[in-house]
C-alpha positions, 0 to 999 in steps of 0.5 A: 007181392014179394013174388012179382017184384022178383019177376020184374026184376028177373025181367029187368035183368034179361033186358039187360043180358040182351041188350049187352048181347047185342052190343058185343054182337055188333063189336066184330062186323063181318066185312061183307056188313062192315062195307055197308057200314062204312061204304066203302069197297072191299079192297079198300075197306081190307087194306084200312083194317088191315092198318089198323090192325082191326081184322080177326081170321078164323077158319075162312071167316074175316072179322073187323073189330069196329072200335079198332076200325073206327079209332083208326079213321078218326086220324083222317078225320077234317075239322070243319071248313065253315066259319063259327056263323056259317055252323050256327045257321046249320 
C-alpha cells in the first residue's frame, strides 16, 4: 500500500515539475510568437519591447520577456467607454 501512495505522489509531484516548465517556458517569447501573440508587427512590436525594457539578445536569438512586456502595455490601456447599463447587457 504504502508503495503505490509514494508512485502517486512521485506522479503527482512530475505533473507539477512539467506544468512549471511550462510556465517558465512561456515567460520569454521569441519575437517571431511574440507578433502572433500580441498582433502586432515587428517593428512595432521591437520598438514597445525595447521601452519596456523587455527584450533579451543572446547569440543572434531576441527574447521578449512577457511580464515586462505586458506590464508596460497596461499604461495604454482605456477604461471602458460604455455606461454601467450598457456593461451589464454584455
Amino acid at each position: 500500500m504504502d508503495s503505490s501512495k509514494n508512485r502517486f505522489k512521485d506522479l503527482d509531484k512530475r505533473v507539477e515539475i512539467q506544468q512549471n516548465i511550462r510556465q517558465l517556458r512561456r515567460l520569454y517569447l521569441r519575437y517571431q510568437e511574440a507578433e502572433i501573440v500580441y498582433s502586432m508587427t515587428h517593428r512595432k512590436l521591437l520598438e514597445i519591447a525595447g521601452k519596456a525594457g523587455a527584450i533579451y539578445r543572446m547569440d543572434g536569438t531576441v527574447l521578449i520577456r512577457r511580464d515586462i512586456f505586458e506590464e508596460y502595455l497596461e499604461q495604454f490601456h482605456e477604461p471602458s467607454t460604455l455606461s454601467g447599463n450598457e456593461e451589464d447587457d454584455q
